[in-house]
C-alpha positions as CSV (number, residue, x, y, z in Angstrom):
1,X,7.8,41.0,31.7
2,X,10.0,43.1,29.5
3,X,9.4,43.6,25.7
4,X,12.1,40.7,25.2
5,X,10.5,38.0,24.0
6,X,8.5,36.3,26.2
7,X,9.7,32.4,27.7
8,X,7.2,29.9,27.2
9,X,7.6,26.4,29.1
10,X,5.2,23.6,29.6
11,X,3.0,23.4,32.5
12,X,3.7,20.5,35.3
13,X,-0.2,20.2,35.7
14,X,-2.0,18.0,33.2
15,X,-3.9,19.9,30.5
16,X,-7.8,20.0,31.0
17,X,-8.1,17.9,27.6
18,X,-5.9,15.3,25.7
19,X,-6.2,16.6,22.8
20,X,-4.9,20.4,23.7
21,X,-1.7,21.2,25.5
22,X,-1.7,24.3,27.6
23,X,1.4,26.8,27.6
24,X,2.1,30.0,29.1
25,X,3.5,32.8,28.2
26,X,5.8,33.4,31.3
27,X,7.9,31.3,33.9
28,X,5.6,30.5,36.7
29,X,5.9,32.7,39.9
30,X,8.6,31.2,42.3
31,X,10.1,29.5,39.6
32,X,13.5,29.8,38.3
33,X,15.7,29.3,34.9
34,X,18.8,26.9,36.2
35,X,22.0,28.6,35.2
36,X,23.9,26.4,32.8
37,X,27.4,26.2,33.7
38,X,28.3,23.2,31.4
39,X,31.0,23.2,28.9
40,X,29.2,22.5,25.7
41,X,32.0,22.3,23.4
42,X,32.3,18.7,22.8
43,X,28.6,18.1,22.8
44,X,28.2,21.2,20.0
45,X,31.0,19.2,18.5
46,X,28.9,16.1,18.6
47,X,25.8,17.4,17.4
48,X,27.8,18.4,14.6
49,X,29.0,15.6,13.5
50,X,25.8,14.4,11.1
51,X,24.3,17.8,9.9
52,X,24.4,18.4,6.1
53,X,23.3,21.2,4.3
54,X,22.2,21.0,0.4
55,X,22.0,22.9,-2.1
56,X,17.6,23.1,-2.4
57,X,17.6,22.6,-6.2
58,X,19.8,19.5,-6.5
59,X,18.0,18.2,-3.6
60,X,15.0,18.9,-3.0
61,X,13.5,15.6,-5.2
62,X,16.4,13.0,-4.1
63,X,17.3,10.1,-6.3
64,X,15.7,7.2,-4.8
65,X,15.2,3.8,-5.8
66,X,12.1,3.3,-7.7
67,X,8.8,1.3,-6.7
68,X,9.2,-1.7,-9.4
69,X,6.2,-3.1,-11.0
70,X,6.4,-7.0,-8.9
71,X,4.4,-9.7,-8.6
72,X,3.7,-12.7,-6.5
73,X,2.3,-15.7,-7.7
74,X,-0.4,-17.9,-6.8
75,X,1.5,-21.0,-7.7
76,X,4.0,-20.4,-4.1
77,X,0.8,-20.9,-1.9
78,X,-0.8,-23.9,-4.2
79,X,1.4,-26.4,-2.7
80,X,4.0,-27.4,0.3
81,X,4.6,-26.5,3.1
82,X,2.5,-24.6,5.8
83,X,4.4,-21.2,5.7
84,X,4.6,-17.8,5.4
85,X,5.9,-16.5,1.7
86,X,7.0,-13.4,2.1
87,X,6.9,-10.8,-1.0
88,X,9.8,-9.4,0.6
89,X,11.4,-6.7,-1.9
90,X,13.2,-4.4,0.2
91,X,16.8,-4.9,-1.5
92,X,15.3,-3.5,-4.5
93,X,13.8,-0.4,-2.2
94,X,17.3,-0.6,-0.5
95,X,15.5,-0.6,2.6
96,X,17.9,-2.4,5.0
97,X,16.3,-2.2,8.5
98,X,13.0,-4.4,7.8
99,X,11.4,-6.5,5.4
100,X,8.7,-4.5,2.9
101,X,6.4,-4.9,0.2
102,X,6.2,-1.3,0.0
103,X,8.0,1.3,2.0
104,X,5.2,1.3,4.8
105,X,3.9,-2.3,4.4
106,X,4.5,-5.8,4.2
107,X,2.9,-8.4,2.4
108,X,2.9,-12.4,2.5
109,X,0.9,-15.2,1.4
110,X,-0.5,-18.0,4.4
111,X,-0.1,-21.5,2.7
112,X,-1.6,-23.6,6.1
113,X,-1.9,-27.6,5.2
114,X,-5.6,-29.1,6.2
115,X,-4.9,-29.8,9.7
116,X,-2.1,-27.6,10.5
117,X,-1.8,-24.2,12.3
118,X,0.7,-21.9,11.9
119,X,1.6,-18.4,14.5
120,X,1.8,-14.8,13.2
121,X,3.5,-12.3,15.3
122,X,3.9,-8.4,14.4
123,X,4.2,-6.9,17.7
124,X,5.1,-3.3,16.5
125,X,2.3,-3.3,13.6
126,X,-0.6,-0.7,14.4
127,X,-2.9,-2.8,11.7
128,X,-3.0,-6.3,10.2
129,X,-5.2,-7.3,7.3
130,X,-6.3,-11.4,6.4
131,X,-7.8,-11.9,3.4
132,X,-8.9,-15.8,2.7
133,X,-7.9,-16.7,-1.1
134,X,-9.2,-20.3,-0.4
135,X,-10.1,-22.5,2.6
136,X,-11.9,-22.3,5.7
137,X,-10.3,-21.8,9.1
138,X,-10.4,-20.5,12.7
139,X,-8.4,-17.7,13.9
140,X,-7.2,-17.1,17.7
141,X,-6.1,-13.6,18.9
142,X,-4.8,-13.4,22.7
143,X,-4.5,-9.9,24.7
144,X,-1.8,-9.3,27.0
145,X,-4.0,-10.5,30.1
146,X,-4.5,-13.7,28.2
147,X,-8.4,-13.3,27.2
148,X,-8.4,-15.4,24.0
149,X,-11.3,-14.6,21.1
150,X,-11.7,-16.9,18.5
151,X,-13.4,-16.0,14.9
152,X,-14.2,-19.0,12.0
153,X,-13.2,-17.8,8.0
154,X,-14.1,-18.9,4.4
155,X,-13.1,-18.1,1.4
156,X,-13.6,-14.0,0.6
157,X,-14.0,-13.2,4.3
158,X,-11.3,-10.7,5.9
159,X,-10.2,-9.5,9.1
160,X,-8.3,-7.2,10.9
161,X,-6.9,-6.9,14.0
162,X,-4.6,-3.1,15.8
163,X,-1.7,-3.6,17.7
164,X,-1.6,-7.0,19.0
165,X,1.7,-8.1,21.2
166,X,1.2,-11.5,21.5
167,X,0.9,-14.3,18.8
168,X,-2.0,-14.6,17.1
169,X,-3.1,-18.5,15.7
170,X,-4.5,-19.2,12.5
171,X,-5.3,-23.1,11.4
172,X,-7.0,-24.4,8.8
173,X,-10.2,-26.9,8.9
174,X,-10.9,-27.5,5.3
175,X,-10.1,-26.6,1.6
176,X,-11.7,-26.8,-2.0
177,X,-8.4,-27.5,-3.6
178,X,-5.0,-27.4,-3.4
179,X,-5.0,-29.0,0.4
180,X,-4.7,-26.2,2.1
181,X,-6.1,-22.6,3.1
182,X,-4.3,-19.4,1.8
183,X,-4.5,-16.2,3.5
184,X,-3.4,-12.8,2.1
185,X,-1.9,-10.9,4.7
186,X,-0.6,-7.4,4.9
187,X,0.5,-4.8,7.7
188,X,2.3,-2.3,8.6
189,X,5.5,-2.8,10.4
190,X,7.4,-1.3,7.9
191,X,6.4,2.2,8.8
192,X,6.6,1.7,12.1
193,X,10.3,0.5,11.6
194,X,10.8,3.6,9.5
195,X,9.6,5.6,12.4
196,X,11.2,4.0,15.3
197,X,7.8,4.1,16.8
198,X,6.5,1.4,19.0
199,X,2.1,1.4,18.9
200,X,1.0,1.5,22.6
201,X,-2.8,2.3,21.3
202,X,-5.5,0.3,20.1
203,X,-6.7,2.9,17.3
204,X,-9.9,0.3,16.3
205,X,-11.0,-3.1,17.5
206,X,-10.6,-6.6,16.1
207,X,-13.1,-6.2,12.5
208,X,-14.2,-9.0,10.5
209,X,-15.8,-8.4,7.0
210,X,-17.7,-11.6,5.5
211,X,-18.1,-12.4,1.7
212,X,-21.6,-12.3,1.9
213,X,-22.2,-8.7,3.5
214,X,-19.6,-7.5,0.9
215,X,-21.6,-9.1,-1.8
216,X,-24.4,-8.1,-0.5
217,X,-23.3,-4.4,-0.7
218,X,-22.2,-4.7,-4.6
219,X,-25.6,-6.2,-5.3
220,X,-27.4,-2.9,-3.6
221,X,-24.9,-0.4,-5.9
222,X,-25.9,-2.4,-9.0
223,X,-29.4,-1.3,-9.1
224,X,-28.2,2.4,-7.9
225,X,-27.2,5.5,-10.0
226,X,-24.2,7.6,-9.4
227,X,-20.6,7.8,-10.3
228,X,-19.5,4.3,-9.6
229,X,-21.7,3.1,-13.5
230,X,-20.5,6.5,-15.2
231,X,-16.5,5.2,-14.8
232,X,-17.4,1.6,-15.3
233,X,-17.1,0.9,-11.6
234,X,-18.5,-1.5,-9.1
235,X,-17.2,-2.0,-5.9
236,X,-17.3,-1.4,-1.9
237,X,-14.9,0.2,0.0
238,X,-13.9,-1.8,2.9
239,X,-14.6,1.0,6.3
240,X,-14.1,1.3,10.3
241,X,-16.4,2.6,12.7
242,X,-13.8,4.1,14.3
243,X,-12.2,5.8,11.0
244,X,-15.3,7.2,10.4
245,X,-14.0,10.5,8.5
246,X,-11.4,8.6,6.4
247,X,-14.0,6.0,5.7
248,X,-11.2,3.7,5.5
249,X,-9.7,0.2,6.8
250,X,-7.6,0.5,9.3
251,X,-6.6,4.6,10.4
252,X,-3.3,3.0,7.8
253,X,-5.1,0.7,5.9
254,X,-7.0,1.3,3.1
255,X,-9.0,-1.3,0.6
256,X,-11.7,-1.6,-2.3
257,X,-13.4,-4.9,-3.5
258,X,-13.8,-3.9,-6.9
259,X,-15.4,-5.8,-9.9
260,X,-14.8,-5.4,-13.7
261,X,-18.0,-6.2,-15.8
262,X,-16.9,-9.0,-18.5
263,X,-16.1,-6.7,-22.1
264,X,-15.8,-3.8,-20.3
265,X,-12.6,-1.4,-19.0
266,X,-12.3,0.9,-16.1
267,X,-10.4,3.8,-17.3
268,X,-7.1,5.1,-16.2
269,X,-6.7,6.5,-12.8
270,X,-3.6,7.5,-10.2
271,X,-3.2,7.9,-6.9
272,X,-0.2,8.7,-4.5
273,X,-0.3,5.3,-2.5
274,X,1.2,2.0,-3.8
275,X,-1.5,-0.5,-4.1
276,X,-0.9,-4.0,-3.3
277,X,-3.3,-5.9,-5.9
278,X,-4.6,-9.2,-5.0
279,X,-6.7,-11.0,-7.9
280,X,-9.7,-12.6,-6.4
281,X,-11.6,-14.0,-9.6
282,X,-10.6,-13.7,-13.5
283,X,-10.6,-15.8,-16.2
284,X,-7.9,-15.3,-19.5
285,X,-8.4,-11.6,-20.9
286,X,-7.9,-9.9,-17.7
287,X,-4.9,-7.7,-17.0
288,X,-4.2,-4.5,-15.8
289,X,-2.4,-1.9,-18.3
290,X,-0.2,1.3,-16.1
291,X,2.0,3.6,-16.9
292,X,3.9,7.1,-15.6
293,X,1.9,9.1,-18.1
294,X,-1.2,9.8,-20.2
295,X,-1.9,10.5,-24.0
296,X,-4.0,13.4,-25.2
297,X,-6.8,10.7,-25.1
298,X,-6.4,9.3,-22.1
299,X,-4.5,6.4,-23.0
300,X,-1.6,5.2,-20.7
301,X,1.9,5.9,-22.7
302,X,3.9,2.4,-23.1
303,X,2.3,0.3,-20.3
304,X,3.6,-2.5,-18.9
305,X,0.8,-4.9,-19.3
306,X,0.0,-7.1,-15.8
307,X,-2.3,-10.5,-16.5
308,X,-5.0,-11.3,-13.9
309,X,-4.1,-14.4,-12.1
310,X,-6.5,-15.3,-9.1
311,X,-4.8,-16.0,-6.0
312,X,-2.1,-13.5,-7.1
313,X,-0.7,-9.9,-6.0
314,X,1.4,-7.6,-7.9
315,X,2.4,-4.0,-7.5
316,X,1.2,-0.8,-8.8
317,X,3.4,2.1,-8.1
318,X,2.7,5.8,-6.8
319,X,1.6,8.4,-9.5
320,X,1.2,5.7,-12.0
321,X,-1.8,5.5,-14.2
322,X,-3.5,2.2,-14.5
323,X,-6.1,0.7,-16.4
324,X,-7.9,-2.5,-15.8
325,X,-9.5,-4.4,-18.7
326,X,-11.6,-7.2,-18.7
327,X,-11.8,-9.2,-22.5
328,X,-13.4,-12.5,-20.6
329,X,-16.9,-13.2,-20.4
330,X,-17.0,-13.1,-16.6
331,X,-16.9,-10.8,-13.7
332,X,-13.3,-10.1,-12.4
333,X,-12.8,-9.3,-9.3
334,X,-9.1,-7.7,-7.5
335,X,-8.6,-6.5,-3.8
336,X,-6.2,-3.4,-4.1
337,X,-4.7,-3.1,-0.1
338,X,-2.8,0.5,0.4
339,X,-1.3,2.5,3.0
340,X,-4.0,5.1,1.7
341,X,-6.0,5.5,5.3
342,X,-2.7,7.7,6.4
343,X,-2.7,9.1,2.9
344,X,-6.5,10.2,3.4
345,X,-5.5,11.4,7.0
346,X,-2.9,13.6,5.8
347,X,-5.1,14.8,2.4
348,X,-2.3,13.4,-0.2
349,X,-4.2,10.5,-1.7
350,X,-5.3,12.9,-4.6
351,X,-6.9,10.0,-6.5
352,X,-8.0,11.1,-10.1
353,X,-9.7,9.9,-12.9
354,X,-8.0,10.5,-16.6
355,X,-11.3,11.7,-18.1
356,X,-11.5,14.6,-14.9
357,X,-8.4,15.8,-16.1
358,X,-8.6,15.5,-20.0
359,X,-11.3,18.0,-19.2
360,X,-10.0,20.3,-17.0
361,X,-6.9,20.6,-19.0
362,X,-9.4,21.2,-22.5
363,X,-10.8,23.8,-20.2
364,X,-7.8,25.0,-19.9
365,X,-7.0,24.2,-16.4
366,X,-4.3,22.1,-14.6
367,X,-5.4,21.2,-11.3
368,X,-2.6,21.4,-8.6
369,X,-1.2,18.3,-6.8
370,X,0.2,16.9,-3.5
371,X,2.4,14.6,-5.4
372,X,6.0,15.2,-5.8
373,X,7.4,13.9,-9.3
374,X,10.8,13.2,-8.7
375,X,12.3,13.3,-12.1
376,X,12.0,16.1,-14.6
377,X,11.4,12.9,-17.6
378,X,8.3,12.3,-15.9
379,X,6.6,15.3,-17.3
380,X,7.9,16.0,-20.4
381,X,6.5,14.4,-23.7
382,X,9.6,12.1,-24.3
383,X,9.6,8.4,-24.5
384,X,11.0,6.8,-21.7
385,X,9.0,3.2,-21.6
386,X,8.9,1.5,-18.7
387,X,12.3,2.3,-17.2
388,X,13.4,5.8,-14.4
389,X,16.2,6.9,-15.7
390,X,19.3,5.1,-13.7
391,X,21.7,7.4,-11.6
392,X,24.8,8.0,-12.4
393,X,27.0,5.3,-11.5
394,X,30.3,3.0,-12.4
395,X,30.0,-0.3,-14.2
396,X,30.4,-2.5,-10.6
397,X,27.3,-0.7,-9.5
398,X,24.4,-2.4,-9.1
399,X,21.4,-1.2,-11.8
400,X,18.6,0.9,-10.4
401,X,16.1,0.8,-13.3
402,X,12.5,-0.9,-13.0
403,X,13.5,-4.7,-12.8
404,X,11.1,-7.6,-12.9
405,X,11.8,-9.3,-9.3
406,X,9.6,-11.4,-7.2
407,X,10.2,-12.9,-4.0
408,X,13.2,-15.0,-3.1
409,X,10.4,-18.3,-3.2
410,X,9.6,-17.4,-6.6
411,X,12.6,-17.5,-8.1
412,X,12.5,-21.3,-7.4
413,X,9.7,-22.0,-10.0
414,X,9.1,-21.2,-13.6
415,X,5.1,-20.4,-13.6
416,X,5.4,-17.0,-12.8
417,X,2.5,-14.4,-13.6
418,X,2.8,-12.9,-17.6
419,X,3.9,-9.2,-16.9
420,X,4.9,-8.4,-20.3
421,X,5.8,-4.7,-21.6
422,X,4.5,-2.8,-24.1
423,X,7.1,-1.0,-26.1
424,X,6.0,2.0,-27.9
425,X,7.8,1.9,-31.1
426,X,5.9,-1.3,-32.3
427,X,9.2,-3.6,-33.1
428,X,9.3,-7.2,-34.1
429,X,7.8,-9.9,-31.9
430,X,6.1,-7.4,-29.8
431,X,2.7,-7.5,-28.7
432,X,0.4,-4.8,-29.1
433,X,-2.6,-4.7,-27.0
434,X,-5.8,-2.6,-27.3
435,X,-6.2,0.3,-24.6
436,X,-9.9,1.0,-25.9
């Protein structure tokens, strides 16, 4: 070869392992270059036609619609129907391509009537997640060769299940109230959607997790040291064989059965994933406290205050500290479900605990960060409340700040889930709740 740079193409034979491709530095012997005698003025032409080019400073952190703080309530699966109620916000995301929860997932309540049966069918999903809220049931999952397996579910058990392309079956044989089983269920079409991908492989096998090994589990940690009773703690993360680094659900899926001690709080923490918060167990005194920033003592800086309501989700955002507080005289128990196994994959999640980084920074010490803040208010000292600053924009233009929104069903009933502000300036009428 000459000292121009050297060609490399791809080898026609196979690589000796999947998981290296082989390439070569020069065109094989015999082989050669085809002489391209195309005119490639209307396809440069084409090509053209959606480049941009930005100015890096204006930008690099795009305005964006903001992840809103939502809920969904208990009270859609309690009664009717058997249905799926979807917590379908992607107007507010201005996602237009797929239903979402969250840019990367989706999440609906199951309401199945004693008796009844009801199909659910995500054929591009790489994982689903069922949690039972209430009820006991049998599920049916068919492969593409029609082998069927069939697993029975109570209350607190989950399962998950990769890439399935044909229906899957879910009916319900019993319930302690309400008539009827509910199911929490959660995957991850969304990104998929986003990606244009299609799965084609099984990354993990059908898994089933039942209440009484996870119990189990939390029993064995409270008579244990470590960590988990230093920040108030107590909980399992919910793991795959085959995600054996991550240590998490699904190789996408990521989730914690946590418990709050009754007159106790678990002190603010972030993390880069939205969590998708289901409320297992909690009585009146429960709630959940997050905000974009921190205090100098490591309280949250006007929360928006979220109130425990088993049976229902609500969303925390990325980056936002959160707080969970427990002035009952029982146990509480939530089910956070993220898109944090890809997070972990990637090494983003940077999770952290607000008394790690009160001491670092009284150390002197900022710690660095994969997360991108996206608006310069987010960093400095001013007050802000609850609200990202809105875009630009003319009076006929729809409003982009943090709205309260639940799903379309919701809107149909007036017992929603309290999700009340706290406004810094303490004003008239306003509650003031207790972060210590």
């Amino acid at each position: 070869m000459s000292s121009q740079s050297p060609t490399t193409v791809l080898q026609d034979t196979p690589p000796a392992s999947p998981k290296h491709v082989k390439f070569t530095d020069e065109v094989s012997p015999g082989h050669h270059l085809p002489r391209f005698q195309d005119d490639t003025t209307e396809t440069e032409s084409r090509w053209k036609k959606d480049a941009q080019i930005f100015e890096y400073g204006s930008a690099a952190n795009p305005e964006m619609k903001p992840i809103p703080v939502l809920v969904h309530p208990a009270s859609l699966h309690e009664s009717g129907k058997t249905r799926v109620i979807p917590f379908d916000i992607s107007e507010e995301l201005d996602i237009d391509d797929t239903a979402c929860t969250s840019p990367n997932l989706m999440a609906s309540f199951l309401r199945i009537n004693i008796g009844d049966g009801i199909e659910t069918q995500v054929p591009t999903a790489t994982s689903q997640v069922f949690y039972v809220i209430r009820g006991e049931g049998k599920s049916r999952i068919s492969d593409e060769n029609g082998n069927k397996e069939t697993i029975t579910w109570k209350t607190g058990d989950m399962f998950c299940v990769p890439v399935t392309q044909t229906e899957m079956t879910h009916i319900c044989t019993g319930a302690e109230s309400h008539g009827g089983a509910a199911l929490y269920w959660i995957h991850d079409e969304p990104l998929m959607n986003y990606l244009g991908a299609t799965p084609s492989v099984r990354k993990f096998e059908p898994t089933l997790y039942k209440k009484e090994d996870m119990i189990k589990k939390v029993e064995e940690i409270k008579h244990e040291t470590g960590e988990c009773h230093k920040k108030n703690r107590l909980g399992v993360l919910l793991g795959n064989a085959k995600c054996a680094q991550t240590k998490t659900l699904t190789h996408v899926l990521w989730s914690l059965l946590n418990s709050i001690p009754q007159n106790s709080v678990q002190r603010p923490h972030r993390h880069n994933s939205v969590a998708l918060d289901l409320c297992v167990a909690a009585k009146p005194g429960v709630y959940t406290l997050m905000g974009k920033e921190i205090d100098s003592n490591g309280l949250i800086v006007d929360p928006i205050r979220c109130d425990w309501v088993p049976g229902s989700a609500f969303i925390t955002p990325p980056g936002w500290w959160h707080s969970h507080h427990n002035e009952s005289e029982d146990v509480a128990w939530v089910l956070p479900i993220q898109d944090a196994g890809m997070y972990t994959h990637m090494r983003t999640l940077d999770i952290r605990f607000v008394d790690d980084e009160l001491e670092l920074h009284r150390n002197g010490r900022i710690r660095g960060s994969a997360f991108a803040i996206t608006n310069k208010d987010y960093t400095e000292m001013v007050s802000i409340g609850a609200k990202v600053p809105p875009e630009k924009q003319s009076s006929a233009s729809k409003n982009v700040g943090l709205k309260r929104v639940l799903s379309a069903e919701c809107l149909e009933t007036a017992k929603r889930l309290k999700c009340t502000q706290i406004l810094a300036p303490p004003a008239e009428n306003n509650a003031s709740f207790s972060q210590d």
